[in-house]
C-alpha positions as CSV (number, residue, x, y, z in Angstrom):
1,X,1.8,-15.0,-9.5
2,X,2.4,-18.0,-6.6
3,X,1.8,-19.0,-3.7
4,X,5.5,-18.9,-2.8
5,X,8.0,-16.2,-1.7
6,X,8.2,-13.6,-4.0
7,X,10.7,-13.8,-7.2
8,X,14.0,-12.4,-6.2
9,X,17.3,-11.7,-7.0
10,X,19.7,-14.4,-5.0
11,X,22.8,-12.3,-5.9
12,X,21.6,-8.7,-4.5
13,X,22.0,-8.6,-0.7
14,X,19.5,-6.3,-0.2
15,X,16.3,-8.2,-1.6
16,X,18.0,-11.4,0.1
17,X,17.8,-9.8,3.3
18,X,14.5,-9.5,3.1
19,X,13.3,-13.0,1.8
20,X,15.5,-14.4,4.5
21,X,13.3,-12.7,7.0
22,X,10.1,-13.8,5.2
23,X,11.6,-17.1,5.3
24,X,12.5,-17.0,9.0
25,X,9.6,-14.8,10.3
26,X,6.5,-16.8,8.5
27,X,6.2,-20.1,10.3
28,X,6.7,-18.1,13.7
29,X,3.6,-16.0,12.1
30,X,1.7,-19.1,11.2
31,X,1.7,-20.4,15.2
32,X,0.6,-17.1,16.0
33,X,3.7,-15.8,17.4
34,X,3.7,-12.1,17.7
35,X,7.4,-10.8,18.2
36,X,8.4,-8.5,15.6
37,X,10.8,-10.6,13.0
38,X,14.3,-10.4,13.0
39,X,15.2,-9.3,9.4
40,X,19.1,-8.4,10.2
41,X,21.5,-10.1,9.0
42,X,25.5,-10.4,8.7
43,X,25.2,-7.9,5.9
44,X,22.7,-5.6,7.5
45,X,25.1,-2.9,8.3
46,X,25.5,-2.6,4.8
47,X,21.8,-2.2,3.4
48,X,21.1,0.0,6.2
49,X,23.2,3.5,6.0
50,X,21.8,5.6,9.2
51,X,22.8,9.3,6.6
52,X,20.5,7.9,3.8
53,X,16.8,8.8,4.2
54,X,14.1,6.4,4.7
55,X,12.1,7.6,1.9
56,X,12.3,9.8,-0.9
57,X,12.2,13.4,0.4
58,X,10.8,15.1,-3.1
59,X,7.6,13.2,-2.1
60,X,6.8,14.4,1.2
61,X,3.8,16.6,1.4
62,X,5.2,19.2,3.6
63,X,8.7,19.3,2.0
64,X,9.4,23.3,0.5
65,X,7.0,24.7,2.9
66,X,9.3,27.2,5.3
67,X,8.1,25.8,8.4
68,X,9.4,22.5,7.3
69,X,12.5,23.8,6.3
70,X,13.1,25.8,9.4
71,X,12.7,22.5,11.5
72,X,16.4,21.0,12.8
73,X,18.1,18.3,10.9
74,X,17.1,15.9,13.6
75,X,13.0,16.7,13.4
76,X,13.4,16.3,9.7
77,X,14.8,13.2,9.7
78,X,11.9,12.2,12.2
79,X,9.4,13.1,9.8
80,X,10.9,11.3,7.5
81,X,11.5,8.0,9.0
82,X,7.8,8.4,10.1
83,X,6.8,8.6,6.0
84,X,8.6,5.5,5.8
85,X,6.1,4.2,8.6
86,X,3.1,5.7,7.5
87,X,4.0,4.2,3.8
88,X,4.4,0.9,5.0
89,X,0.9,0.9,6.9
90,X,-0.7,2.6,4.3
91,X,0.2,-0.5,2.2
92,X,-0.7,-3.0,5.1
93,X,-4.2,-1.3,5.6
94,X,-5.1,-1.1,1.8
95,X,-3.8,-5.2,1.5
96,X,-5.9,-6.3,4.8
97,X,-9.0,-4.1,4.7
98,X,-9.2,-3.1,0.7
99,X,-7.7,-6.3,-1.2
100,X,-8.8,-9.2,0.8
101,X,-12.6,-8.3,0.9
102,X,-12.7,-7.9,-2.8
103,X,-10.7,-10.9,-3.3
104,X,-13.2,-12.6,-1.5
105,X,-16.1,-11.4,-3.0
106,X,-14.5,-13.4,-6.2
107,X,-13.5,-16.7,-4.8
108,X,-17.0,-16.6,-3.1
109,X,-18.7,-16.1,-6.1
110,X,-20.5,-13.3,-4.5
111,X,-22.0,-12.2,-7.6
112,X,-22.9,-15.5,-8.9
113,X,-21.2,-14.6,-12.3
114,X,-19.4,-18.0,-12.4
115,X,-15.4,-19.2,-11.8
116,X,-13.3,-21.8,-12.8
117,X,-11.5,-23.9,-10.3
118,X,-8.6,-22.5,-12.6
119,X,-9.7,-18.9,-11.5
120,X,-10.7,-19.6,-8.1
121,X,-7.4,-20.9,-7.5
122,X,-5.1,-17.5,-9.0
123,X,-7.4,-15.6,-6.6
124,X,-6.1,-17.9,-3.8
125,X,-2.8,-17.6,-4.9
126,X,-2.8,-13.8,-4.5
127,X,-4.3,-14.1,-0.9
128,X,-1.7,-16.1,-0.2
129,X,0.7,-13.2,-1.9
130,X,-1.2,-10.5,0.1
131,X,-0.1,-11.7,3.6
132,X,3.1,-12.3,2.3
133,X,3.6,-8.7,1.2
134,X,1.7,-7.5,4.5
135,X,4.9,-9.3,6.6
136,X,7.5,-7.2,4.1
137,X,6.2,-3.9,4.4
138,X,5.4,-4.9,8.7
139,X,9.3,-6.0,8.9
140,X,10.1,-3.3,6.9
141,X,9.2,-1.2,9.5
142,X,10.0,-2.6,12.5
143,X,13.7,-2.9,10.8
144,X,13.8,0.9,10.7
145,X,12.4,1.4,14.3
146,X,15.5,-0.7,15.3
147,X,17.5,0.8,13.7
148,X,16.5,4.5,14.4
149,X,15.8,3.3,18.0
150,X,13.0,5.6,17.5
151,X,9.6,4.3,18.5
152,X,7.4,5.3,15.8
153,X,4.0,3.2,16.6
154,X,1.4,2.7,13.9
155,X,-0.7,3.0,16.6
156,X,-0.2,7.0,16.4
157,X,-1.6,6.6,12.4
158,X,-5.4,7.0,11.5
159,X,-6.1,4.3,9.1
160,X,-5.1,4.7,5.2
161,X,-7.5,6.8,3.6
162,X,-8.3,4.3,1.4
163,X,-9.3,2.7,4.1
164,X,-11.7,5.2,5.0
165,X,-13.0,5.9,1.9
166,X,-14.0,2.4,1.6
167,X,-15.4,2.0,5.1
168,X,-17.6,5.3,4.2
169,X,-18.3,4.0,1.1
170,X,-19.5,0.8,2.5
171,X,-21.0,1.7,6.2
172,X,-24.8,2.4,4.8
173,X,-25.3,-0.9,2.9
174,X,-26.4,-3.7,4.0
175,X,-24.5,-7.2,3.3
176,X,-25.5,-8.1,0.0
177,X,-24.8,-7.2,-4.1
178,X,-24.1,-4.0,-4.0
179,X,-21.7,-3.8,-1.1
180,X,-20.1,-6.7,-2.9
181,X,-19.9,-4.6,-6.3
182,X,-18.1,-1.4,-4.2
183,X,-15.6,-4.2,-2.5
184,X,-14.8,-5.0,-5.8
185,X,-14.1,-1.8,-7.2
186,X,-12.1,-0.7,-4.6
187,X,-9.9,-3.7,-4.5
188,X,-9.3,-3.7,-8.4
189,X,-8.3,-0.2,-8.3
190,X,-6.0,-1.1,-5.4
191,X,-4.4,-3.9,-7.3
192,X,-3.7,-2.1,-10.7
193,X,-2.7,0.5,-9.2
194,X,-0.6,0.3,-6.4
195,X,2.2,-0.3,-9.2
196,X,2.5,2.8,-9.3
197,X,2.3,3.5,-5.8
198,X,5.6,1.0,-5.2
199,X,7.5,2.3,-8.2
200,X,8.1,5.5,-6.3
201,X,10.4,4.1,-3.4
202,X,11.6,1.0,-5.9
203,X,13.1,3.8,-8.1
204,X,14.8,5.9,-5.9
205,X,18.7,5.5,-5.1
206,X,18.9,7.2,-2.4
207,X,16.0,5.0,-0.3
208,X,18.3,3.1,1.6
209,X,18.8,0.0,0.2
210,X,16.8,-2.6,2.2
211,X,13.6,-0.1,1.7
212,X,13.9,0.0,-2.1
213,X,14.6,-3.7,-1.9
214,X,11.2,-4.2,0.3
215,X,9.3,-2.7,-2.1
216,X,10.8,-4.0,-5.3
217,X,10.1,-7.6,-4.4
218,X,7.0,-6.3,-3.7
219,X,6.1,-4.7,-7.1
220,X,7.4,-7.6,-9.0
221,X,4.2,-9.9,-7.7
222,X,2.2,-6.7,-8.0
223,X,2.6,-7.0,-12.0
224,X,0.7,-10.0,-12.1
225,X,-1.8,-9.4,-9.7
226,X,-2.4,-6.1,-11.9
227,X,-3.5,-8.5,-14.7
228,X,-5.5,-11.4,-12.8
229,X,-7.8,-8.2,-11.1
230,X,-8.1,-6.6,-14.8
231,X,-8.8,-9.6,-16.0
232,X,-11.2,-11.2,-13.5
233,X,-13.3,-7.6,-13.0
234,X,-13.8,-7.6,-16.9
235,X,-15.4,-11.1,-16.7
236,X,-17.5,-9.8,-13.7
237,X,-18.6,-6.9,-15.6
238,X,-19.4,-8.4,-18.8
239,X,-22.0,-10.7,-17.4
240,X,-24.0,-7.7,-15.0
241,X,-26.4,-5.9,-15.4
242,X,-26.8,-2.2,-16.5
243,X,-27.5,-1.4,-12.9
244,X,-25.0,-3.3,-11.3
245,X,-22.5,-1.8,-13.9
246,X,-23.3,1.0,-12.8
247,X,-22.4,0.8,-9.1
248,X,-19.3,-0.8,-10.1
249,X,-18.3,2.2,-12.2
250,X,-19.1,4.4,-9.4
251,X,-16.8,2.6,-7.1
252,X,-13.8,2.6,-9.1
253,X,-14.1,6.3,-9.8
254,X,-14.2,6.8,-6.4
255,X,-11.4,4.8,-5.3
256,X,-9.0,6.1,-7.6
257,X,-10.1,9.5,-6.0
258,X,-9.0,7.8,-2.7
259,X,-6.0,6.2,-3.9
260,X,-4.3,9.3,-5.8
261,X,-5.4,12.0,-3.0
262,X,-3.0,12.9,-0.4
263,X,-3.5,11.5,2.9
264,X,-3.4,15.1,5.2
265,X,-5.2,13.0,8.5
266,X,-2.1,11.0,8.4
267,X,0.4,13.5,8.1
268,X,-1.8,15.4,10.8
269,X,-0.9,12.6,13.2
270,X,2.5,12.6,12.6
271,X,2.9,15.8,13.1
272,X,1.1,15.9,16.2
273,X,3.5,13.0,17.2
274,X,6.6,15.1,16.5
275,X,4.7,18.2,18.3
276,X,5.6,20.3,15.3
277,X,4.6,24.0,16.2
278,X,1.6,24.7,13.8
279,X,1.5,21.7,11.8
280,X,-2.2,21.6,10.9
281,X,-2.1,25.0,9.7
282,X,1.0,24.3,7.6
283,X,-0.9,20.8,6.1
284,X,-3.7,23.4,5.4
285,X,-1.7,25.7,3.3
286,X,0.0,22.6,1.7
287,X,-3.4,21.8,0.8
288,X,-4.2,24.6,-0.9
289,X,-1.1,24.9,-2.9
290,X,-1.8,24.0,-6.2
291,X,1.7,23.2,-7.6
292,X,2.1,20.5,-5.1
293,X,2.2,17.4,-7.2
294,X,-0.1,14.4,-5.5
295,X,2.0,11.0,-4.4
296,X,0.3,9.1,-7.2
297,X,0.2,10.4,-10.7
298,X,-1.9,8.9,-12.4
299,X,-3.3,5.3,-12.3
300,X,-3.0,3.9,-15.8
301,X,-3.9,0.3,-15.9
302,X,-6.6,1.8,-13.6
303,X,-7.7,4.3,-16.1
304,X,-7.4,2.2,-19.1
305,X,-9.7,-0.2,-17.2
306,X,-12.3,2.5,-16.3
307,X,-12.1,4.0,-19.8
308,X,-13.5,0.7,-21.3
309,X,-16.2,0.3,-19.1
310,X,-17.6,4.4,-19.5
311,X,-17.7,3.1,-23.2
């Protein structure tokens, strides 16, 4: 983990693309200019095929379900490209409004457990990493809405449901240790697990290129953040109380409920964008169905972590 670009491969044209727009985009960003940044390149036209999907197909909540696959070629690839979207702010909500408050609650000190400098300074670090990763996945995005010329706001998007889940989670306390214990959990589980989350567009061949490469760069920082959060929300945990240990518990469970669940009020907007004929009642039975496999698996660093403290 740094607080540099992310580690990448200068020989694949794909993941170069994308640092060169980090590179080019980020001091724009840093005297708050707002104009979308311009990740094409000379090579562009060949990380971006307009016949390969946007993302993986097999993971789309709706796919196999006959109104879906009576929908046109052209809708279809609509909904996709919109997954793409709604992957990419998913990841942008869960960085801003998950990750940074329970970072913070650890370089504060919030729960007066005690830091190094040394510490203090790797949780800086992946801040700094965070709004990297937030301008990948927001060019990521804007690239394909160029591309597609398709508009595709995120405006149209609830936020994540991890999001939500956090915000309900959090709405009833008042500032103070046990809001800062939930904000914890919630951004641990987000950081050793969103692996996982990443691996399923990184792994896919036929993502187009410049997506897989996107998320790849992103993963790669994601391994070490995995172990500073495991790490740091052990030391938090070994020096709290029973009660406070408690809440903490809690709050993971609950957040790997959120991250692993399908998010149906996003896929209700986007199907309400695309004016699909009976789309809620189709999420409904999608729902219910229950051979439909959820997006994330299982959560194992996650788990592991959560095993040790029910111990």
């Amino acid at each position: 983990m740094t607080d540099r670009l992310p580690d990448h491969d200068p020989t694949d044209p794909a993941e170069t693309a994308v640092i060169r727009g980090l590179v080019r985009s980020w001091p724009r960003r840093a005297t708050v200019r707002r104009d979308e940044p311009q990740l094409d390149g000379p090579t562009m036209e060949e990380l971006f095929d307009p016949q390969r999907t946007d993302f993986p197909e097999e993971m789309l909540p709706i796919r196999g379900h006959p109104r879906y696959e009576a929908l046109d070629e052209a809708a279809r690839r609509r909904i996709n490209s919109w997954a793409w979207i709604a992957y990419n702010k998913n990841v942008m909500d869960i960085e801003q409004s998950v990750v940074t408050p329970g970072f913070g609650v650890l370089f504060r000190d919030a729960l007066g457990t005690g830091f190094s400098d040394a510490a203090r300074a790797a949780v800086m670090q992946a801040l700094v990493d965070e709004e990297y990763h937030t301008l990948m996945h927001l060019n990521g995005s804007a690239l394909v809405r160029r591309r597609r010329e398709w508009s595709l706001p995120d405006r149209a998007l609830p936020d994540s449901l991890m999001v939500r889940k956090y915000r309900a989670a959090t709405s009833s306390l008042p500032e103070g240790r046990e809001a800062a214990l939930v904000a914890l959990g919630f951004s641990t589980v987000a950081e050793t697990s969103i692996g996982e989350y990443l691996s399923v567009i990184s792994a896919d061949p036929n993502v187009q290129p410049v997506n897989r490469a996107t998320v790849s760069l992103h993963r790669r920082d994601e391994t070490a953040h995995s172990s500073v959060a495991g790490e740091m929300v052990r030391l938090v945990h070994d020096r709290l109380n029973a009660e406070d240990r408690a809440v903490l518990r809690r709050s993971l469970h609950g957040a790997v409920d959120a991250f692993t669940a399908t998010d149906f009020g996003v896929w209700s907007a986007i199907l309400a964008a695309e004016e699909v004929p009976d789309g809620d009642e189709m999420l409904r039975e999608c729902a219910e169905d229950p051979t439909r496999r959820r997006f994330v698996q299982d959560c194992g660093a996650t788990d592991r972590l959560i095993a040790e403290f029910d111990d």
